[in-house]
C-alpha positions in Angstrom: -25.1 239.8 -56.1 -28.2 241.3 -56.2 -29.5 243.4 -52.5 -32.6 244.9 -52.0 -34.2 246.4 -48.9 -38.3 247.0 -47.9 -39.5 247.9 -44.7 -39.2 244.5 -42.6 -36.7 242.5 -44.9 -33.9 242.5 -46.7 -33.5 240.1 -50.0 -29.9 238.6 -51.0 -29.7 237.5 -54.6 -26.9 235.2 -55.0 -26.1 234.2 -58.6 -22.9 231.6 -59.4 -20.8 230.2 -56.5 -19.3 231.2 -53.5 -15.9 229.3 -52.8 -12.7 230.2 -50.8 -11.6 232.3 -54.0 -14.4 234.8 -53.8 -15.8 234.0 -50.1 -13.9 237.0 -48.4 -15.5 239.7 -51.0 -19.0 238.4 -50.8 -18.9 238.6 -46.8 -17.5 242.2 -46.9 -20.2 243.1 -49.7 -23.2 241.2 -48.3 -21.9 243.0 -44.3 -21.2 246.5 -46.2 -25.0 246.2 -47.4 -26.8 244.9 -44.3 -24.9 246.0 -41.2 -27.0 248.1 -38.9 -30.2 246.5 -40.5 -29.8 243.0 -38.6 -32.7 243.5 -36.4 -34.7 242.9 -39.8 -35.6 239.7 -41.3 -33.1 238.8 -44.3 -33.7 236.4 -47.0 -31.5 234.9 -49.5 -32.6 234.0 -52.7 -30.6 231.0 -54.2 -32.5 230.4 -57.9 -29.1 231.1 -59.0 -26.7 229.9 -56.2 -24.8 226.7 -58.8 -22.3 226.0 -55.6 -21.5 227.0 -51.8 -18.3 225.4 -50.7 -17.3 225.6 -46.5 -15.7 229.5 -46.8 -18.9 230.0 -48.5 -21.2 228.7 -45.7 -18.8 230.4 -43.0 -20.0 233.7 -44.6 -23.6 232.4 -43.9 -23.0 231.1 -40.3 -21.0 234.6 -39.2 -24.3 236.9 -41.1 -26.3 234.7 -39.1 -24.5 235.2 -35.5 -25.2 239.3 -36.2 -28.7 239.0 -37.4 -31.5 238.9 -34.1 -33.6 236.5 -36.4 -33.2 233.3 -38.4 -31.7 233.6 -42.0 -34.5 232.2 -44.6 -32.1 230.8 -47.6 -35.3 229.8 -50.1 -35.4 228.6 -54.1 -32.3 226.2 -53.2 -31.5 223.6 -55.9 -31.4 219.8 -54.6 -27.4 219.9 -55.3 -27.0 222.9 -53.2 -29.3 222.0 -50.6 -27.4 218.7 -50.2 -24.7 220.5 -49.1 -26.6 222.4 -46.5 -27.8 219.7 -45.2 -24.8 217.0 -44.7 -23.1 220.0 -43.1 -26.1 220.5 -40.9 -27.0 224.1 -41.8 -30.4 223.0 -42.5 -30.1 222.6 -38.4 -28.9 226.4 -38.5 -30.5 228.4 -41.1 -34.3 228.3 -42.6 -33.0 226.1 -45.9 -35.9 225.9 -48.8 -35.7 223.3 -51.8 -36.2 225.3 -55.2 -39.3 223.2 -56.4 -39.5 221.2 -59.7 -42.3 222.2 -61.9 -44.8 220.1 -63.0 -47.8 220.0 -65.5 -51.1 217.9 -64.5 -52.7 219.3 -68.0 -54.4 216.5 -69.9 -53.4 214.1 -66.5 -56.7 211.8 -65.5 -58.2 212.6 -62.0 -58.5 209.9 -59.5 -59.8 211.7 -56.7 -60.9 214.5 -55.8 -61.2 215.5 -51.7 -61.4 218.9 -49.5 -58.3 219.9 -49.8 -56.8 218.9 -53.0 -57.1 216.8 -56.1 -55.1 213.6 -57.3 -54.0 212.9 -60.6 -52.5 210.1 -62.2 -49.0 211.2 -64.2 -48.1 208.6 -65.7 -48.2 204.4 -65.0 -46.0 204.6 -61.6 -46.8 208.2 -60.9 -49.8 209.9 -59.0 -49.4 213.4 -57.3 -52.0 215.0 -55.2 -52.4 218.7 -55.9 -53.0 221.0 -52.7 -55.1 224.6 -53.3 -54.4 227.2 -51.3 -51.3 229.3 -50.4 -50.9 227.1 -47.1 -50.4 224.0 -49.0 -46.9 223.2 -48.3 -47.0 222.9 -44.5 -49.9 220.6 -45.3 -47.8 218.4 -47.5 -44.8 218.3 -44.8 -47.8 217.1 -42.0 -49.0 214.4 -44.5 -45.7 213.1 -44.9 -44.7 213.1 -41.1 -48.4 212.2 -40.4 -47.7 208.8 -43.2 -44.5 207.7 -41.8 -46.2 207.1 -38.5 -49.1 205.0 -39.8 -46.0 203.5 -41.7 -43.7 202.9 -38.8 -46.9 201.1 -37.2 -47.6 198.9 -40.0 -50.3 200.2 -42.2 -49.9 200.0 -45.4 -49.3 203.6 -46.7 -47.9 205.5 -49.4 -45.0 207.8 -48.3 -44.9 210.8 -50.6 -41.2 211.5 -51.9 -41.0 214.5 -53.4 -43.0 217.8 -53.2 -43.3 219.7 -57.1 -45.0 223.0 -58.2 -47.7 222.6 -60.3 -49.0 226.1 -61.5 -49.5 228.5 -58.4 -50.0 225.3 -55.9 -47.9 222.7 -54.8 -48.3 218.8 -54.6 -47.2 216.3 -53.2 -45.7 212.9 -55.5 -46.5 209.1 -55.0 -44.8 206.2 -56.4 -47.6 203.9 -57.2 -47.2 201.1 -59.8 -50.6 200.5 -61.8 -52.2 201.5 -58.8 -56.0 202.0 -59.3 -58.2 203.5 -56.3 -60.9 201.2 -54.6 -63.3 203.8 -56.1 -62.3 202.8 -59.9 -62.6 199.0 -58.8 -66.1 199.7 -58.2 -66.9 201.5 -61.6 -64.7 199.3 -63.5 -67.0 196.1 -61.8 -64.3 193.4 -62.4 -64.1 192.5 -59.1 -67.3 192.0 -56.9 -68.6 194.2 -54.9 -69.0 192.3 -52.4 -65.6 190.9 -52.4 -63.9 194.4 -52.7 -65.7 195.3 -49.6 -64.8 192.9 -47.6 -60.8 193.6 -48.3 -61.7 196.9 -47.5 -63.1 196.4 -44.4 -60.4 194.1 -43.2 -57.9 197.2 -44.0 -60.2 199.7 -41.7 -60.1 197.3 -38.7 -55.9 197.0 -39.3 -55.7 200.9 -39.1 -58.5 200.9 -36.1 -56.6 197.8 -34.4 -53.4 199.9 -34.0 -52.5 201.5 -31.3 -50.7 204.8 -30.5 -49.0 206.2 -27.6 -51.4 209.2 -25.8 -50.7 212.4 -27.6 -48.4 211.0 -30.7 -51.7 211.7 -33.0 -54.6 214.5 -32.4 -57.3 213.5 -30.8 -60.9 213.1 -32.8 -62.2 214.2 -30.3 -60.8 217.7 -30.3 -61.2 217.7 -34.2 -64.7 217.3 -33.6 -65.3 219.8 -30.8 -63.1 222.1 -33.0 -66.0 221.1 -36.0 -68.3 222.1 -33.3 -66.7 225.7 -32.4 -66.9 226.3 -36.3 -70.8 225.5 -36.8 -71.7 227.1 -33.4 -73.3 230.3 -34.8 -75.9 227.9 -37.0 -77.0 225.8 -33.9 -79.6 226.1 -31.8 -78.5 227.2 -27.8 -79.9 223.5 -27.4 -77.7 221.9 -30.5 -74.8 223.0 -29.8 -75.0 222.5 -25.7 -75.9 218.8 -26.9 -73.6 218.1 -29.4 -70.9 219.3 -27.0 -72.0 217.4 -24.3 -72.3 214.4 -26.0 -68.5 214.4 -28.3 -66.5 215.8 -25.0 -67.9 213.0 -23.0 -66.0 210.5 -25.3 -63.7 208.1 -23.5 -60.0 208.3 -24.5 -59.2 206.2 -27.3 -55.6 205.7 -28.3 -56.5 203.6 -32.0 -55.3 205.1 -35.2 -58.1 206.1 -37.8 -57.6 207.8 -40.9 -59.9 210.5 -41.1 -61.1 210.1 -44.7 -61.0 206.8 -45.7 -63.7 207.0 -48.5 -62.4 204.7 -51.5 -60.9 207.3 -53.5 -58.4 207.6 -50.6 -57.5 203.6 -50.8 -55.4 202.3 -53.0 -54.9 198.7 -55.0 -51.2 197.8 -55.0 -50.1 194.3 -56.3 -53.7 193.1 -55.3 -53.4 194.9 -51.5 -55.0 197.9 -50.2 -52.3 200.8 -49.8 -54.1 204.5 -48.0 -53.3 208.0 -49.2 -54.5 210.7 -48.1 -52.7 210.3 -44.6 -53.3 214.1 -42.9 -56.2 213.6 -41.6 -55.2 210.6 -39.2 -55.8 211.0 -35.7 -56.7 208.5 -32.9 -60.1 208.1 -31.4 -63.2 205.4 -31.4 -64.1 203.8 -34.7 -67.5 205.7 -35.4 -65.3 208.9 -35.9 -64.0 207.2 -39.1 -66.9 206.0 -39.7 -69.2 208.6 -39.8 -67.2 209.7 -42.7 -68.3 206.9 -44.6 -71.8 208.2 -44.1 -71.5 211.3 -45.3 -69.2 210.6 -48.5 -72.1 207.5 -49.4 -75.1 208.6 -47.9 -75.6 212.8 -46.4 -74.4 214.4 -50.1 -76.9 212.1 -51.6 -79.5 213.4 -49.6 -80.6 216.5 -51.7 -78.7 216.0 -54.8 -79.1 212.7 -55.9 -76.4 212.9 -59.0 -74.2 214.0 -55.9 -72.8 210.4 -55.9 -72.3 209.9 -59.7 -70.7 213.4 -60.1 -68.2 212.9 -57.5 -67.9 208.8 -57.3 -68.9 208.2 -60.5 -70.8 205.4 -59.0 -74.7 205.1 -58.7 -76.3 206.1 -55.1 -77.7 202.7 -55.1 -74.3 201.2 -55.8 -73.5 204.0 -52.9 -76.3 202.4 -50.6 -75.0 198.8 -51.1 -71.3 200.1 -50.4 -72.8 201.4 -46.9 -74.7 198.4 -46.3 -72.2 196.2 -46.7 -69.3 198.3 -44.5 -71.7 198.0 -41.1 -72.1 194.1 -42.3 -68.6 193.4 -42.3 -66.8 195.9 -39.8 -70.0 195.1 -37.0 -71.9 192.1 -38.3 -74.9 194.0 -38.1 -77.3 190.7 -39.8 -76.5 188.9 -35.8 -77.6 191.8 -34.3 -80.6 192.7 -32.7 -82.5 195.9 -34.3 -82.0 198.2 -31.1 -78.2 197.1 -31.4 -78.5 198.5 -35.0 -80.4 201.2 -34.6 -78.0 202.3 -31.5 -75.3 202.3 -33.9 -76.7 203.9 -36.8 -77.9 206.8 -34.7 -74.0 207.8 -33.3 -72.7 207.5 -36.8 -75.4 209.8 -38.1 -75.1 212.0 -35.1 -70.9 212.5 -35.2 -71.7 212.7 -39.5 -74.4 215.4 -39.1 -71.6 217.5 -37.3 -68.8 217.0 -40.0 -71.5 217.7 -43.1 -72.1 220.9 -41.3 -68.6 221.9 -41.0 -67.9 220.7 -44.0 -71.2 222.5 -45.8 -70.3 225.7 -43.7 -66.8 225.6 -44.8 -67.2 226.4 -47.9 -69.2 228.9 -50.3 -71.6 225.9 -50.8 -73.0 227.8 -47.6 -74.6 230.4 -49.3 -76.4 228.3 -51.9 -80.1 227.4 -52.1 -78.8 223.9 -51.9 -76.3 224.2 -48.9 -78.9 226.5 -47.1 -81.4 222.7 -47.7 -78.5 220.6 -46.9 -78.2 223.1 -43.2 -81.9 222.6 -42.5 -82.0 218.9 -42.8 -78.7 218.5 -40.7 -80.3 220.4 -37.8 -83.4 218.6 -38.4 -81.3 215.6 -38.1 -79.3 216.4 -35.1 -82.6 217.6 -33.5 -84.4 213.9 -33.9 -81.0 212.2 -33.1 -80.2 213.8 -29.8 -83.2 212.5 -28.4 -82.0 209.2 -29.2 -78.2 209.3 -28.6 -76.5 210.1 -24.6 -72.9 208.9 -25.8 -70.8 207.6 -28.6 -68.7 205.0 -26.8 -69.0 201.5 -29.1 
């Protein structure tokens, strides 16, 4: 046993097993160490720790009774946590799996989002890859936020394991020959117009569900939060509109998925599957579908190999995706042109606020080319918000 002391915690290194031949010895060691340092924070390293039988966890439950705050056992292998957690100590104690370490080197990339990027491991295998030291609470909100749309009927891949890869942390899918909507459309085989169309008819499953009030965040609050972000590059005038406008919009209790661009859907045994799920929240269709606009149409805008560099696809082929999305999800060819145009102007309007967000977000900000994408956003908003009052549908 290994002890070591800073000024706010103490680490335990635990190497072998603790059992009811050696359980009384490690106590008197581990309390010999610690006691009168209780009030600090104490962590337990278990790289090492091959076995814990019930003396050994009575050790743990009496060193956590004297400590004032919870007992963070971290690095646990999947044997030991087992036991941990069929004896409902993971209940007790902060328990944390020991990750499995995985390479992506030489992997293919099938997407590519904010957050992260997914590659393909091997034929059943994909993992998305989070960046950033916050990544793992991220992964544990996809997961929960995935068994909901689950539970509800979407079709959705659950992640079932979370691996190391590098310095990050990802998150693994089970997805036989899967291929993403987005490689449909390069590879061509299947017509456009026909891959659409499924498409579509998974977007209105996901907007058709309902949710109870407060089970999912609300898009609208994402949005005012976008809003609170891009404040200090808005006009008095912008910003008072914008706000006006989003915190006007009716309660809506129907699931959408937050970014739901084609990368995001998969092709399972010839049916849609989503990824991607922690971004799904429950609101009015145009805040999904606003994302649509800017993934096809905004990043075209004012780099027009935007769409080839991330897609891979044409912006022409990215036009006709658009084009045919408002066909199918609001039959836009029966409508008349100020139905249309009514439309078109909210989506712009709600995508306007997340390019921003997005644009400011990130060091792109301080490029010639974010600093053009800014001015035509606010250029944008300016026109729009003499066209738009609301964003009901």
């Amino acid at each position: 046993m290994k002890i070591e002391f800073d000024s706010d915690k103490h680490l335990i290194t635990l190497d072998g097993s603790i059992n009811s031949n050696n359980a009384i010895e490690v106590e008197k060691e581990i309390f010999d160490k610690v006691e009168g340092c209780l009030d600090s924070g104490l962590t337990i390293d278990a790289t090492k720790l091959s076995y814990i039988s019930s003396a050994g966890l009575r050790v743990l439950l009496k060193l956590q009774k004297k400590c004032k705050k919870t007992i963070t056992i971290e690095n646990v292998s999947r044997d030991v946590y087992d036991i941990f957690d069929v004896t409902g100590f993971t209940e007790i104690l902060t328990v944390k799996k020991a990750y499995r370490e995985v390479s992506v080197d030489g992997c293919k990339v099938i997407g590519k989002g904010f957050f992260g990027t997914v590659y393909r491991i091997d034929e059943d295998t994909i993992i998305k890859v989070y960046h950033g030291q916050d990544s793992i609470p991220m992964i544990l909100n996809e997961q929960k936020m995935a068994k909901k749309a689950f539970i509800k009927g979407i079709p959705t891949a659950i992640s079932y394991d979370i691996v190391k890869v590098g310095e990050d942390y990802g998150s693994v899918f089970e997805l036989l020959n899967a291929k993403s909507f987005n490689d449909l459309v390069i590879e061509g085989e299947i017509p456009l117009e026909e891959l659409v169309k499924k498409y579509v008819e998974l977007l209105k499953i996901v907007h058709s569900t309902e949710v109870e009030e407060d089970e999912l965040p609300s898009a609208r609050s994402v949005f005012i939060d976008y809003l609170k972000t891009i404040k200090d590059y808005l006009s008095d005038d912008e910003y008072t509109g914008l706000m006006s406008i989003i915190s006007k919009a009716e309660d809506d209790y129907h699931m959408i998925h937050g970014d739901v661009q084609m990368k995001n859907v998969m092709m399972v045994d010839n049916e849609p599957m989503l990824i991607d799920m922690d971004t799904i929240c429950a609101g009015n269709p145009l805040f999904e579908l606003q994302g649509l606009y800017v993934t096809y149409i905004a990043f075209g805008e004012d780099e027009k190999d935007n769409t080839m560099n991330f897609l891979g696809i044409s912006q022409e082929t990215a036009d006709k995706i658009w084009e045919l999305v408002l066909e199918y999800y609001f039959g836009m060819s029966e409508k008349s042109e100020e139905e249309k145009e009514s439309i078109l102007n909210k989506i712009k309007l709600l995508a306007c606020v997340r390019f921003l967000f997005i644009v400011i977000s990130s060091d792109l900000k301080n490029s010639e080319l974010g600093e053009l994408r800014i001015k035509h956003s606010k250029e944008h908003i300016d026109e729009l918000l003499k066209l738009v009052d609301n964003i009901s549908i």
